[in-house]
SERO-244168 format. One line per 2 residues: number of its first residue (from 1); their letters; for each residue y negated, z, x negated of N, C-alpha, C. Coordinates in Angstrom, 3 decimals, m for minus. Layout:
N
NUM> a> Y Z X Y Z X Y Z X; ... .
END
This chain:
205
1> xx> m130.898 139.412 m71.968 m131.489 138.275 m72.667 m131.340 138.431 m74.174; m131.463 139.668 m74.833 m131.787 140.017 m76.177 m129.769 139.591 m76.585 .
3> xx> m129.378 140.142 m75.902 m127.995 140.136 m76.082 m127.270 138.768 m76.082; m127.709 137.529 m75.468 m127.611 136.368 m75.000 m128.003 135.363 m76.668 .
5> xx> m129.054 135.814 m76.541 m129.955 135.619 m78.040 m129.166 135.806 m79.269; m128.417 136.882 m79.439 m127.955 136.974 m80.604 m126.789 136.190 m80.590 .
7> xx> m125.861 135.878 m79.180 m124.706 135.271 m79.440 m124.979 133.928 m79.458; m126.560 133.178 m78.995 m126.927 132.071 m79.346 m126.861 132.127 m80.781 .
9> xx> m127.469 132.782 m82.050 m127.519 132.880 m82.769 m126.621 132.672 m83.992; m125.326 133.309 m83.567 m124.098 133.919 m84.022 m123.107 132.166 m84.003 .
11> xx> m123.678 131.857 m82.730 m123.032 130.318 m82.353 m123.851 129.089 m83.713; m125.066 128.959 m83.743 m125.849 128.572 m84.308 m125.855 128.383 m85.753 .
13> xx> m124.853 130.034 m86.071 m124.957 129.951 m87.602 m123.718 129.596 m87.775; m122.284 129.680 m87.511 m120.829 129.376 m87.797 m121.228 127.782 m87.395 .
15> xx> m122.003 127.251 m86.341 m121.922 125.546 m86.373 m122.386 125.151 m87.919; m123.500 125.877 m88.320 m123.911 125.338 m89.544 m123.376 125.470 m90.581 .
17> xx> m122.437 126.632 m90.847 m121.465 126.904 m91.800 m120.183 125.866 m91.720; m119.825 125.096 m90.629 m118.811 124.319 m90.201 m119.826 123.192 m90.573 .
19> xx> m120.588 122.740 m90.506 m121.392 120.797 m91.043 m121.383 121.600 m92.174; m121.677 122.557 m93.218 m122.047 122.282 m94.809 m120.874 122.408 m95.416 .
21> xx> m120.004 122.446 m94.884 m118.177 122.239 m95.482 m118.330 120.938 m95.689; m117.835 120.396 m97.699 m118.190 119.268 m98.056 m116.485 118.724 m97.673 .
23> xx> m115.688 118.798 m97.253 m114.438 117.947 m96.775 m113.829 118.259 m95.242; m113.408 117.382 m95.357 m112.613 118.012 m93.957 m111.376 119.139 m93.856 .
25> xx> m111.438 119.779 m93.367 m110.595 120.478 m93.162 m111.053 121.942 m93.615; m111.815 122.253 m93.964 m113.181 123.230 m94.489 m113.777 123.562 m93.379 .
27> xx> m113.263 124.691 m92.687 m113.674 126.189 m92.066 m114.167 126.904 m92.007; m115.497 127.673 m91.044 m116.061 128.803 m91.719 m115.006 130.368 m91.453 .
29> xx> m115.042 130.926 m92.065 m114.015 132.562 m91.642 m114.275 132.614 m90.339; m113.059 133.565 m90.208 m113.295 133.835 m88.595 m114.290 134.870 m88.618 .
31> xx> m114.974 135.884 m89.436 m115.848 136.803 m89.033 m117.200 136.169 m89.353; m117.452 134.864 m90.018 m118.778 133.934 m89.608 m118.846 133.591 m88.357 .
33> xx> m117.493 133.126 m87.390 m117.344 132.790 m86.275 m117.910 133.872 m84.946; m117.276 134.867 m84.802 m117.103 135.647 m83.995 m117.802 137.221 m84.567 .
35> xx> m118.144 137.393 m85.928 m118.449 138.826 m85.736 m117.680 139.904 m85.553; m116.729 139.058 m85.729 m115.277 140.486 m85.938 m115.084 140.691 m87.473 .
37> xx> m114.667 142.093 m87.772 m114.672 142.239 m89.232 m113.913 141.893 m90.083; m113.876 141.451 m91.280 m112.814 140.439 m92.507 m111.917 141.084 m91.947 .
39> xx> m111.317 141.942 m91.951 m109.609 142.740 m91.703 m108.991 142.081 m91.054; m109.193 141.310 m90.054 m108.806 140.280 m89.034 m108.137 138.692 m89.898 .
41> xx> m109.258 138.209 m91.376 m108.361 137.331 m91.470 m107.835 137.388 m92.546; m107.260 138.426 m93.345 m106.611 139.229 m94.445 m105.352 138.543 m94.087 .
43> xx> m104.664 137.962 m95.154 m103.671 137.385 m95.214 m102.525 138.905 m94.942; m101.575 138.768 m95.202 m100.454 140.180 m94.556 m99.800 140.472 m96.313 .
45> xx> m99.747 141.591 m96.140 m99.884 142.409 m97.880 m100.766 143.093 m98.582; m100.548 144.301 m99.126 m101.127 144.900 m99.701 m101.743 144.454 m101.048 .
47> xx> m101.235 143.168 m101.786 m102.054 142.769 m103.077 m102.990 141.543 m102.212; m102.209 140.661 m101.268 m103.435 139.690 m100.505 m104.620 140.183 m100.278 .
49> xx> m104.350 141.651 m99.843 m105.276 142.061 m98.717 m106.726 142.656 m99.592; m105.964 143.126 m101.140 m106.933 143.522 m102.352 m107.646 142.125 m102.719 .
51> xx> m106.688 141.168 m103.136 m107.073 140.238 m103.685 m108.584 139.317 m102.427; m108.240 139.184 m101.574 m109.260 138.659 m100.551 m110.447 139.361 m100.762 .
53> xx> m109.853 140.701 m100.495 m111.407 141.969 m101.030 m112.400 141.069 m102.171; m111.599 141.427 m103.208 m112.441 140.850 m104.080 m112.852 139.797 m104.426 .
55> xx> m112.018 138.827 m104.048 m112.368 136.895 m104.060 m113.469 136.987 m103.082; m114.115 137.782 m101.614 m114.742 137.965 m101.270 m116.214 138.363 m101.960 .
57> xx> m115.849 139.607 m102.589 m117.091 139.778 m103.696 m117.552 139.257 m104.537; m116.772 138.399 m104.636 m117.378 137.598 m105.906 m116.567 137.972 m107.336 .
59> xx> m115.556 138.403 m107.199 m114.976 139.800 m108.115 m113.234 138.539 m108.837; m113.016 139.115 m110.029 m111.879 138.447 m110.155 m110.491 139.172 m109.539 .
61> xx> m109.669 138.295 m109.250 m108.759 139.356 m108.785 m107.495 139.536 m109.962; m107.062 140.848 m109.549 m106.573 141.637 m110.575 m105.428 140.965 m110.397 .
63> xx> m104.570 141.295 m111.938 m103.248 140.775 m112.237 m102.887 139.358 m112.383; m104.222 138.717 m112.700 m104.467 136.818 m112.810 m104.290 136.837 m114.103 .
65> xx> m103.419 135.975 m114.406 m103.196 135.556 m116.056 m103.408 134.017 m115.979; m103.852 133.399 m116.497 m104.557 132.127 m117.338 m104.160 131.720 m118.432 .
67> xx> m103.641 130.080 m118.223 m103.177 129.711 m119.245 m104.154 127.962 m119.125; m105.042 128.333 m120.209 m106.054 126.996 m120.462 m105.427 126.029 m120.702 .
69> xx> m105.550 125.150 m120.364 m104.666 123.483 m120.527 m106.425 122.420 m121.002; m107.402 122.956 m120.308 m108.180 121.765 m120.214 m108.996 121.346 m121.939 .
71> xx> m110.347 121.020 m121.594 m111.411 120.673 m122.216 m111.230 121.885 m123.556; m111.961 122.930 m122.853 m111.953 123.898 m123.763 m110.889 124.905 m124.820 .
73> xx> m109.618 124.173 m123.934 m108.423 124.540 m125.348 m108.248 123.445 m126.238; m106.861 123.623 m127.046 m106.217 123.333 m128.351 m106.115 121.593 m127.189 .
75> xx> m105.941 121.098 m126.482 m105.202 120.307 m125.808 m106.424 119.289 m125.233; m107.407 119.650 m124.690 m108.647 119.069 m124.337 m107.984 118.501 m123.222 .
77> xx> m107.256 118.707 m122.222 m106.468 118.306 m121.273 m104.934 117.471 m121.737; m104.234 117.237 m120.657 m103.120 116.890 m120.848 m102.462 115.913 m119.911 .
79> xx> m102.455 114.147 m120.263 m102.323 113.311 m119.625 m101.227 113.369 m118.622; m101.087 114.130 m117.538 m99.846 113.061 m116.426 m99.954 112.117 m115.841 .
81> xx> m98.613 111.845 m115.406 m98.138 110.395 m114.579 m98.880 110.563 m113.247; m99.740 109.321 m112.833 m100.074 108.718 m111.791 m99.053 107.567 m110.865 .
83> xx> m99.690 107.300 m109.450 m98.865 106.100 m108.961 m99.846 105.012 m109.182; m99.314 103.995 m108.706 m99.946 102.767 m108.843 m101.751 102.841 m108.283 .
85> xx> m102.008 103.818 m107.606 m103.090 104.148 m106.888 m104.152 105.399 m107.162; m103.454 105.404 m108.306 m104.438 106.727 m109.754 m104.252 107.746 m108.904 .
87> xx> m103.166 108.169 m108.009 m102.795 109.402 m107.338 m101.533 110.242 m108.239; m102.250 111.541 m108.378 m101.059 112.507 m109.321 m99.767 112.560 m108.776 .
89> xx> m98.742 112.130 m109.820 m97.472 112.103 m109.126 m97.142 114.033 m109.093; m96.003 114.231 m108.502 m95.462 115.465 m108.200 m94.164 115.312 m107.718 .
91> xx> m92.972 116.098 m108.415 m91.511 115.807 m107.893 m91.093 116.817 m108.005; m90.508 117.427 m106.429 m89.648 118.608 m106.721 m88.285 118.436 m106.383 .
93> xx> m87.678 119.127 m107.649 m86.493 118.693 m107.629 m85.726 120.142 m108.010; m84.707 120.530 m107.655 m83.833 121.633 m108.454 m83.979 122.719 m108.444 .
95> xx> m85.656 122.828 m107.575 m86.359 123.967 m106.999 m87.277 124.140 m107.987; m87.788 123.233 m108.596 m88.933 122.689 m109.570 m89.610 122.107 m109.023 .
97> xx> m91.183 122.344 m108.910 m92.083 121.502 m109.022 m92.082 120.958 m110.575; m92.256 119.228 m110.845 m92.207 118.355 m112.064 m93.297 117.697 m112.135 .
99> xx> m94.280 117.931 m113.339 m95.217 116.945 m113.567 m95.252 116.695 m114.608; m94.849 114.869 m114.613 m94.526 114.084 m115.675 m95.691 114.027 m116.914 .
101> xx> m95.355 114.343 m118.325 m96.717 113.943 m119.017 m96.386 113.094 m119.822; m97.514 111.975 m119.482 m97.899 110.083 m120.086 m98.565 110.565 m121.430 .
103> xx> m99.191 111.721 m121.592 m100.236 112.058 m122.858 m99.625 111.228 m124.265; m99.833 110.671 m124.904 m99.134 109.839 m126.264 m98.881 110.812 m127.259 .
105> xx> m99.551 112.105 m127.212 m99.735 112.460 m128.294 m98.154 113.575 m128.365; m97.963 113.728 m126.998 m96.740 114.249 m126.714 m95.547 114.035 m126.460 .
107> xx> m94.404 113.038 m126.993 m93.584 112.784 m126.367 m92.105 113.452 m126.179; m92.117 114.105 m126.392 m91.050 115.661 m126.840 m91.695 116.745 m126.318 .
109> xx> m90.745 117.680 m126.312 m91.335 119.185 m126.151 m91.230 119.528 m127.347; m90.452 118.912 m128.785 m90.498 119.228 m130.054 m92.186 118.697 m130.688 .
111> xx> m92.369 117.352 m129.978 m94.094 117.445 m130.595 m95.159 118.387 m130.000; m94.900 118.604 m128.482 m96.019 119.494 m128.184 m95.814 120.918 m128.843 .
113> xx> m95.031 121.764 m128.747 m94.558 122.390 m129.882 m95.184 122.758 m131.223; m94.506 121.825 m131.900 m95.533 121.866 m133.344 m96.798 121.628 m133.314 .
115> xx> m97.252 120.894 m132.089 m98.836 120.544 m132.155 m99.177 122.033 m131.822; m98.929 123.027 m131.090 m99.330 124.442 m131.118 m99.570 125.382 m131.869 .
117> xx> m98.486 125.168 m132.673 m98.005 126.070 m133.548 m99.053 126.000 m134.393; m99.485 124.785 m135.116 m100.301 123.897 m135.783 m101.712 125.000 m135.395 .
119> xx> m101.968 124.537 m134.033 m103.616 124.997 m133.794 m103.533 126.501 m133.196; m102.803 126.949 m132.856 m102.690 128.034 m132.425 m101.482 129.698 m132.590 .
121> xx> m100.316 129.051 m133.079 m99.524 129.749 m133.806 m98.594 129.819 m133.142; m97.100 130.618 m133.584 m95.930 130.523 m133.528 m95.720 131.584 m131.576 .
123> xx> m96.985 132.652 m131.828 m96.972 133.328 m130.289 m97.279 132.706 m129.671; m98.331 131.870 m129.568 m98.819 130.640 m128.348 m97.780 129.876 m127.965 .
125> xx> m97.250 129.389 m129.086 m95.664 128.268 m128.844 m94.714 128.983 m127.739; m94.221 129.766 m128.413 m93.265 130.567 m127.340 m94.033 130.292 m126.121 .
127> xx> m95.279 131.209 m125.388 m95.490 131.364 m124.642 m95.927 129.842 m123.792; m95.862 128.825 m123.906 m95.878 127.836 m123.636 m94.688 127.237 m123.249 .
129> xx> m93.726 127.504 m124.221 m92.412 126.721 m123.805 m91.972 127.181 m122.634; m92.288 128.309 m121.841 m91.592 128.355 m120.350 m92.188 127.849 m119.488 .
131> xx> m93.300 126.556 m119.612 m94.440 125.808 m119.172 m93.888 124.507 m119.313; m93.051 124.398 m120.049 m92.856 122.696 m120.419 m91.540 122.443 m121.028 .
133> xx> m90.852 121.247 m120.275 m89.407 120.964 m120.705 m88.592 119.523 m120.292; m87.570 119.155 m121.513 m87.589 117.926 m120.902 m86.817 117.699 m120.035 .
135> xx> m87.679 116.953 m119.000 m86.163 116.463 m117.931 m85.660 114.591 m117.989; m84.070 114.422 m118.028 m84.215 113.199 m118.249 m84.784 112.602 m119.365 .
137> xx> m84.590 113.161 m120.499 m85.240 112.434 m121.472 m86.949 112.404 m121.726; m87.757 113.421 m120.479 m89.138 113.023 m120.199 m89.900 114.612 m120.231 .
139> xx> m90.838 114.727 m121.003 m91.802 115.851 m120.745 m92.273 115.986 m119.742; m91.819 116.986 m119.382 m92.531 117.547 m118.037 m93.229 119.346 m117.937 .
141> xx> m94.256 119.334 m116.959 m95.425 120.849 m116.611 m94.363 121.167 m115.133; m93.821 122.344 m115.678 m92.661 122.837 m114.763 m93.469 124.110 m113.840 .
143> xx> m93.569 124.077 m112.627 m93.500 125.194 m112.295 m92.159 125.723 m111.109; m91.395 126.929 m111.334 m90.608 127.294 m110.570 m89.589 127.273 m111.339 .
145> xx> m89.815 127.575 m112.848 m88.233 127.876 m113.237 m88.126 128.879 m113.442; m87.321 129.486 m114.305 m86.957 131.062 m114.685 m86.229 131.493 m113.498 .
147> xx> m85.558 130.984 m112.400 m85.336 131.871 m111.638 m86.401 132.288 m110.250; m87.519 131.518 m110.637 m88.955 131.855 m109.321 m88.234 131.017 m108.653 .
149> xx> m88.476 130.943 m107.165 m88.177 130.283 m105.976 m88.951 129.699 m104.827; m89.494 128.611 m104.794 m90.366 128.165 m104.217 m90.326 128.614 m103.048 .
151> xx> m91.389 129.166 m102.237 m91.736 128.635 m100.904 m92.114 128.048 m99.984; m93.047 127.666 m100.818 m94.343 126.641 m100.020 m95.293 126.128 m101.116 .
153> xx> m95.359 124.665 m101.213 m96.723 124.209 m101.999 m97.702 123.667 m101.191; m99.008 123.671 m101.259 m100.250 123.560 m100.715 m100.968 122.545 m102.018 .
155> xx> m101.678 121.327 m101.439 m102.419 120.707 m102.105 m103.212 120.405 m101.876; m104.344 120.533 m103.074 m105.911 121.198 m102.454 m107.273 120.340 m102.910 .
157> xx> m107.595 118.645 m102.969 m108.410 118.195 m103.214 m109.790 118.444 m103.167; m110.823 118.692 m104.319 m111.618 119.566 m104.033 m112.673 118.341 m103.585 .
159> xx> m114.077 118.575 m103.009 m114.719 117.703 m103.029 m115.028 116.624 m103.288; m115.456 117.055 m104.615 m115.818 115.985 m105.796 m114.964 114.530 m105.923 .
161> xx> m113.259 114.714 m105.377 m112.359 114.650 m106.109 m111.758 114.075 m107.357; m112.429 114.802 m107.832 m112.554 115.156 m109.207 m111.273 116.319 m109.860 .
163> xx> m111.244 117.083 m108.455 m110.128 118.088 m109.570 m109.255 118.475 m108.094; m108.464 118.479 m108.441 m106.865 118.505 m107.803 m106.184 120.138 m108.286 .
165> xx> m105.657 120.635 m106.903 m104.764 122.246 m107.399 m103.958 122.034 m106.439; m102.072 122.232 m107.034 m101.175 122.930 m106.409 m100.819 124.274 m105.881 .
167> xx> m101.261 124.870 m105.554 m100.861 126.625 m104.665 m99.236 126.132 m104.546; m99.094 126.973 m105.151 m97.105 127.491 m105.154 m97.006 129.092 m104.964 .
169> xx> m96.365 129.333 m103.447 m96.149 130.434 m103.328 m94.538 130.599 m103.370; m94.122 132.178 m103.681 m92.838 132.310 m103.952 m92.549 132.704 m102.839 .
171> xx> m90.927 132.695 m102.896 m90.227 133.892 m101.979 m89.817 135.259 m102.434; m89.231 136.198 m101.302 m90.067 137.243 m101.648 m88.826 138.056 m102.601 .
173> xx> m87.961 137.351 m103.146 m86.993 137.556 m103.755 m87.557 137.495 m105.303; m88.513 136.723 m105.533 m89.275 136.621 m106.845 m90.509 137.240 m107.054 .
175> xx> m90.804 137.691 m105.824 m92.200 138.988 m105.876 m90.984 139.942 m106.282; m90.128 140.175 m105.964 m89.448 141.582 m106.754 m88.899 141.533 m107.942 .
177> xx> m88.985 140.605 m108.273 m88.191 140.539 m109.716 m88.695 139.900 m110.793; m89.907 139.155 m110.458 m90.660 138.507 m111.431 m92.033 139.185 m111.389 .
179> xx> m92.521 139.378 m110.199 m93.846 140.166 m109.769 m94.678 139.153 m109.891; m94.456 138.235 m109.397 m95.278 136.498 m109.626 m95.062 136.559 m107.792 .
181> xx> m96.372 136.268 m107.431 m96.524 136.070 m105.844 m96.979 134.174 m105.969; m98.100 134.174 m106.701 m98.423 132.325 m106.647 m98.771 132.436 m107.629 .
183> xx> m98.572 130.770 m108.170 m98.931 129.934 m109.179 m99.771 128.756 m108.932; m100.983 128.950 m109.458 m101.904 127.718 m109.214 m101.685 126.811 m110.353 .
185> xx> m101.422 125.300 m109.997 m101.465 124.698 m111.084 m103.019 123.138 m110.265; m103.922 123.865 m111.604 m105.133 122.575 m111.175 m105.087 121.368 m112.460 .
187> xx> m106.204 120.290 m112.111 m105.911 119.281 m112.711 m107.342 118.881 m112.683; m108.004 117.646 m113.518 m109.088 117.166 m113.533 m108.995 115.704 m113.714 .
189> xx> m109.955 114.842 m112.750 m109.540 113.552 m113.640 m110.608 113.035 m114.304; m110.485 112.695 m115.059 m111.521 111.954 m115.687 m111.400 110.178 m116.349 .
191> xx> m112.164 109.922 m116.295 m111.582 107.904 m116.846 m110.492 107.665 m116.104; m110.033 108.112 m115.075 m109.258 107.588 m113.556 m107.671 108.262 m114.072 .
193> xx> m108.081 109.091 m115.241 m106.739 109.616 m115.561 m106.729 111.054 m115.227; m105.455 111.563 m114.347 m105.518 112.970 m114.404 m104.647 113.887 m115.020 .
195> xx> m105.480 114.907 m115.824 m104.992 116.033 m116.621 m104.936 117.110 m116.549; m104.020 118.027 m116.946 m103.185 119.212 m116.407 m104.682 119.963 m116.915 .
197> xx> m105.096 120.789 m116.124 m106.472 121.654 m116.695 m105.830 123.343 m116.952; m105.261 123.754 m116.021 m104.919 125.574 m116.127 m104.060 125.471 m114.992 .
199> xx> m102.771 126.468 m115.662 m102.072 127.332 m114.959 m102.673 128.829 m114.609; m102.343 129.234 m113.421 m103.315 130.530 m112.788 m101.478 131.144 m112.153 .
201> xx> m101.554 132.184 m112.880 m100.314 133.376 m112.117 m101.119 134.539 m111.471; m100.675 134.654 m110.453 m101.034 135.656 m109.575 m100.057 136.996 m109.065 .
203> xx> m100.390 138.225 m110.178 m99.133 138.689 m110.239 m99.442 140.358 m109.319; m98.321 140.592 m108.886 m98.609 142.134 m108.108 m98.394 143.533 m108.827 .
205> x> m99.376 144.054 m108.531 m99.701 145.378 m109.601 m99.014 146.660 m108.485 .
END
């Protein structure tokens, strides 16, 4: 009976962890489920398998570099192209993910550029320009050049939807040579417009 009890229990609490998931498609772990231990749903790799550790704890995970786009940088966000239906456009092309930017204040990679340089200096610039380039005559938030190689993109509407993230994972030809496993690129919208908020590299130590 005592034994019966707890797997009532065990049932009881993963149902309730499954209704307070605010979207669909929002899961509780399999060791909320069943009581088997995290090791079970550890993605396969030795930096996944760290990185889960600690996204688990509450902990940042190591080898994350951050590049602020939103509110709180030089940029206060950064207007891209929508469709007719205030949905973020996205085009991959050339083995590029492309996101077009409408922002006015940018219409070159020669104005965004100097607008850096301006508020932040000649090292910020550089380190930006492998972030942004024109295609077609048009500014665009590049991810997958240098040589990275896409594998898979994942798109991740959060609740609210309010803020929008691409997951770009590589192949494993660019974990060896770049040491870049994924690139998060998120977004925010605000006044029905959405703007580039932070690039997130996720690199292996």
């Amino acid at each position: 009976m005592r034994c019966y009890s707890k797997k009532l229990l065990a049932f009881t609490t993963a149902a309730v962890l499954w209704l307070s998931g605010c979207g669909r498609g929002i899961k509780p772990s399999a060791e909320a489920v069943s009581g088997a231990s995290s090791e079970q749903v550890y993605p396969v790799g030795s930096y996944e398998r760290r990185a889960a550790e600690l996204a688990a704890a509450g902990k940042d995970i190591a080898g994350r570099e951050v590049i602020d786009l939103g509110e709180e940088s030089i940029f206060g966000g950064i207007a891209v192209a929508c469709d007719g239906n205030g949905e973020l456009l996205a085009e991959e092309k050339e083995g590029e993910l492309r996101f077009r930017i409408t922002d006015r204040r940018f219409r070159s990679l020669s104005e965004l550029l100097r607008f850096v340089r301006r508020h932040a200096g000649e090292t910020e610039a550089r380190r930006l320009s492998g972030c942004f380039a024109e295609r077609n005559g048009t500014l665009c938030f590049l991810v997958g050049t240098d040589g990275r190689i896409i594998k898979d993109i994942r798109r991740n509407i959060q609740c609210d939807s309010q803020r929008l993230t691409f997951s770009i994972t590589y192949q494993n030809q660019t974990r060896s040579r770049n040491g870049i496993i994924r690139s998060d690129v998120s977004f925010v919208r605000k006044d029905d417009i959405w703007r580039l908020d932070a690039l997130t590299e996720l690199r292996a130590r």
